[in-house]
C-alpha positions as CSV (number, residue, x, y, z in Angstrom):
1,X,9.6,15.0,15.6
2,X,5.9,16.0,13.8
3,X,4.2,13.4,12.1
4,X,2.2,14.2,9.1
5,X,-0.9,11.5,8.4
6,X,-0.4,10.9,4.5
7,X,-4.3,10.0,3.1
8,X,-4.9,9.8,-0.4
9,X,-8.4,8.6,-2.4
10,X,-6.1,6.6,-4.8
11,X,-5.6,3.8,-2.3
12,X,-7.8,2.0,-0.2
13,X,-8.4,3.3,3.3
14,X,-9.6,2.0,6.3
15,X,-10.8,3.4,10.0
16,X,-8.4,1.2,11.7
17,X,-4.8,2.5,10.8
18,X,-3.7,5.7,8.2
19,X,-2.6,4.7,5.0
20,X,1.0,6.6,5.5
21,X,2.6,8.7,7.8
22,X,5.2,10.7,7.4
23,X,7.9,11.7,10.3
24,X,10.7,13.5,9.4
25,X,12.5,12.9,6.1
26,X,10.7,8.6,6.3
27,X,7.0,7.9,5.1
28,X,5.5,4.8,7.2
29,X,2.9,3.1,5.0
30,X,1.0,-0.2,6.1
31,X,-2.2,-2.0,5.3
32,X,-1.1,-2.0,1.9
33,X,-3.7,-4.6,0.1
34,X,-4.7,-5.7,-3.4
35,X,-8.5,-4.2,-3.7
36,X,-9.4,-1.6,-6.4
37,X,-10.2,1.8,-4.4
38,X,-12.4,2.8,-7.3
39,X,-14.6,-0.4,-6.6
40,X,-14.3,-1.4,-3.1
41,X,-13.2,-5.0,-4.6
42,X,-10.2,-7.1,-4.8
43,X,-8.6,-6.5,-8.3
44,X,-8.9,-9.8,-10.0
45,X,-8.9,-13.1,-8.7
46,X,-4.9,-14.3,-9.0
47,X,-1.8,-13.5,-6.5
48,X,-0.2,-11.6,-10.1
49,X,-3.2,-8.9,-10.2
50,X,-3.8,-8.2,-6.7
51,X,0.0,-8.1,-6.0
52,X,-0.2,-5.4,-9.0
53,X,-2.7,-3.6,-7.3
54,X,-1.1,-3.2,-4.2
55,X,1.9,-1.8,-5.5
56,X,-0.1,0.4,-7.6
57,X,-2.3,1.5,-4.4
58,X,0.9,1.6,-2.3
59,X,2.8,4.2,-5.0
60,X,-0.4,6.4,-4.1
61,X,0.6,6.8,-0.8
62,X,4.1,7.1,-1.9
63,X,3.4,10.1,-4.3
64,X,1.0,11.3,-1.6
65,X,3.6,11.6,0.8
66,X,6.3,13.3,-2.4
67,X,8.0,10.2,-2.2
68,X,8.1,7.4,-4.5
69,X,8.7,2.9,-4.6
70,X,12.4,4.0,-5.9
71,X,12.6,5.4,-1.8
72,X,11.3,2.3,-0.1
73,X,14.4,0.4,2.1
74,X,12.1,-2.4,3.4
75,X,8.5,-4.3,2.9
76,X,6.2,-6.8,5.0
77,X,4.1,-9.0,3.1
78,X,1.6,-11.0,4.9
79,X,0.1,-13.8,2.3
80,X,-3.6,-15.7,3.5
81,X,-2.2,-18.4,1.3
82,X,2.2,-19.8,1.8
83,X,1.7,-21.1,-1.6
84,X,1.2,-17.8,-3.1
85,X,4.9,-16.6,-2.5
86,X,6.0,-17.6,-6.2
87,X,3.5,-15.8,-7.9
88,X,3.3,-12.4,-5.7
């Protein structure tokens, strides 16, 4: 099956891992994180506007890839902090 690396300037990126990829008719996206890609920064200092972020940054790579959060079937969320669940 050909794979398509999804990469959009909307998002954060990183050298480690693409922001999407899509195989077939299912777009892969991962290392989806809270920081502002027009400042390099983590959007605010609470769980509630870095979890906003990320969804913001991760509906880039949706749209990107022509697909969009109303396609998504399943998310991972890592949190630094347990106590943090509630609010994200």
């Amino acid at each position: 099956m050909p794979r398509q690396i999804i990469s959009t300037p909307k998002a954060p990126s990183s050298p480690l891992y693409s922001q999407g990829v899509k195989a077939g008719p299912w777009v892969y996206v991962s290392g989806i994180v809270g920081i502002d890609p027009s400042t390099g920064s983590l959007a605010g200092e609470t769980i509630q506007e870095q979890t906003r972020q990320a969804l913001t940054n991760c509906r880039a790579v949706l749209h990107a890839a022509g697909a969009t959060l109303e396609d998504v079937v399943e998310v991972g969320v890592l949190l630094t902090n347990p106590t943090d669940f509630a609010g994200m």
